[in-house]
N, C-alpha and C positions, 0 to 999 in steps of 0.2 A: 440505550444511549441515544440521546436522541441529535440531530444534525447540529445542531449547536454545539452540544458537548462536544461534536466529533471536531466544528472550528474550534473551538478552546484549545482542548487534545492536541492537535496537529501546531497551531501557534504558538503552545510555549512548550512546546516539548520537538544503457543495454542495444542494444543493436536501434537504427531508427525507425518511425513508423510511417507505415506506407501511406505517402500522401502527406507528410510533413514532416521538415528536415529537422534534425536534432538542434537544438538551441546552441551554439557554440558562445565561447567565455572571449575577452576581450582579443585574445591571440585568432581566431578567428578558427578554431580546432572546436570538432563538433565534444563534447562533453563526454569524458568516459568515465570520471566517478563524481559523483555529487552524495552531500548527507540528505539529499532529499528524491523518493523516487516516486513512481507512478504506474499502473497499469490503470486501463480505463477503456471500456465496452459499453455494451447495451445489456450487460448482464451481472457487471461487478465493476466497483473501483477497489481498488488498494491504495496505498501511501503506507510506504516506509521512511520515518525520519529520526534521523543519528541527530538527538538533543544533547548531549554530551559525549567525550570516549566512552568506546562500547556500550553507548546506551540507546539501542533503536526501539523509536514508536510506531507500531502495526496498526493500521486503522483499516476497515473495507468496510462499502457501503453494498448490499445485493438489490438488486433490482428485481432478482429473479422469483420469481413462484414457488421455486422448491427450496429446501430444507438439507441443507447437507453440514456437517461435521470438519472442522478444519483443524489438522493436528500440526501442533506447533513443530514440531520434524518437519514438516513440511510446505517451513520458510525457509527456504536456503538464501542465506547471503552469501555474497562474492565480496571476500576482501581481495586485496591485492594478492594474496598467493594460494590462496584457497577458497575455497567453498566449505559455508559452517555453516548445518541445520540447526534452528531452533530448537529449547530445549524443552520449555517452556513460555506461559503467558503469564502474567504479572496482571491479574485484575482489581483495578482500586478499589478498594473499599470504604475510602473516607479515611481511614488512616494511612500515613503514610510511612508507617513501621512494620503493618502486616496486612499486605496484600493478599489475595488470595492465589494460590500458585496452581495453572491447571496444565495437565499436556496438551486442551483440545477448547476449541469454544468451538460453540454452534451456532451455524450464519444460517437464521431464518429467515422468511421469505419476507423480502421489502422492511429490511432494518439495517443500521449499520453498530457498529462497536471501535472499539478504541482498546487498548491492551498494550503493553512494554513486552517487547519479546526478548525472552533470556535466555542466553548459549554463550559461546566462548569465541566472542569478537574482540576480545584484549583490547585496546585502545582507541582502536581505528575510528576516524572523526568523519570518513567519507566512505561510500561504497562502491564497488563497481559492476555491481547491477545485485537484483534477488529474483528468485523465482519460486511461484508457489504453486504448487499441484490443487489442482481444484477435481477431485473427479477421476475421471483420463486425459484431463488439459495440465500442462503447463501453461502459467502464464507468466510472460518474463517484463518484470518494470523497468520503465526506463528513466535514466536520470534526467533530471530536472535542475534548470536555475533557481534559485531563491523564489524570486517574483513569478516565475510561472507557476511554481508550485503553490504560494500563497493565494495566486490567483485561481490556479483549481479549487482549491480548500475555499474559497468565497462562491467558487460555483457549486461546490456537493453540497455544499450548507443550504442551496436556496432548491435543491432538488427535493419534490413533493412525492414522499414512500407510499400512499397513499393514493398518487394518480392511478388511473384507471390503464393510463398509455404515455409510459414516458418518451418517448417518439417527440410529445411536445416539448419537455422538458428539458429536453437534447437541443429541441432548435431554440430555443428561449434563451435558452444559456450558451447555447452554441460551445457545445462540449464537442471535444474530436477523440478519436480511439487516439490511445497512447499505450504504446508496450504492444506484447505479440504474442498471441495463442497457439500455440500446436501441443501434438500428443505429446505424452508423460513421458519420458526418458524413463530409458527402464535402468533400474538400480541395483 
């Protein structure tokens, strides 16, 4: 998929980070569920976005060199009284009657994807946060306003998979880490 598709994807369809305060809504309270979320490093982005009830879209961009496997089990979203893993991924096909249904895509190195992740979110239009195991990292997204997130998704689009060093690319667009890395909670 290529960054484009991934702006397409993303447009019609958690604790704060260090060094930048959470976005807060007109009440002036920092944000605790939004249908739009975000992790973002020097090694991955993700975006989860709730395009309808119970309908969230998973995208990540890898920046990284290596090659790893990511299982849909381990998207966990946070609705409001629980935590529900992914069951599956929903890959389009061109039709929109029969997708292709996987447990796992695989995030190769310097590509991003797009996928509807399917489990048992009943209704819920917002989230309050998700986290994805990458490895032995958890990495936990953090919710996002509308216009911030839209405005990420206008930065990953113009990120080049193909740099040599995206070091520049980071200052070009002036991308910040959002969301928070530590080891895997054991299950």
């Amino acid at each position: 998929m290529t960054l484009i598709s991934f702006l397409l994807l993303a447009l019609t369809q958690a604790p704060p980070t260090p060094g930048r305060p959470p976005l807060t809504r007109e009440s002036g309270k920092p944000l605790e569920h939004s249908a739009f979320l975000a992790f973002v490093d020097h090694e991955f982005i993700f975006t989860v976005e709730v395009v309808k009830p119970g309908v969230p879209l998973f995208n990540f961009v890898s920046m990284s060199d290596n090659e790893c496997n990511l299982l849909a089990k381990n998207v966990r979203l946070t609705l409001e009284s629980r935590k529900v893993p992914g069951l599956f991924f929903l890959v389009d096909t061109g039709n929109p009657k029969e997708p292709m249904i996987v447990p796992s895509v695989r995030m190769r190195p310097r590509s991003s994807f797009g996928v509807r992740l399917q489990g048992d979110f009943g209704q819920e239009k917002e989230l309050m946060g998700a986290t994805i195991r990458v490895g032995d990292d958890d990495l936990k997204l953090a919710p996002l306003a509308r216009f911030e997130f839209e405005n990420l998704v206008l930065k990953v689009n113009r990120i080049n998979l193909e740099s040599p060093d995206f070091r520049e690319d980071w200052a070009i667009l002036k991308l910040e880490v959002i969301g928070t890395r530590g080891p895997a909670a054991r299950r």
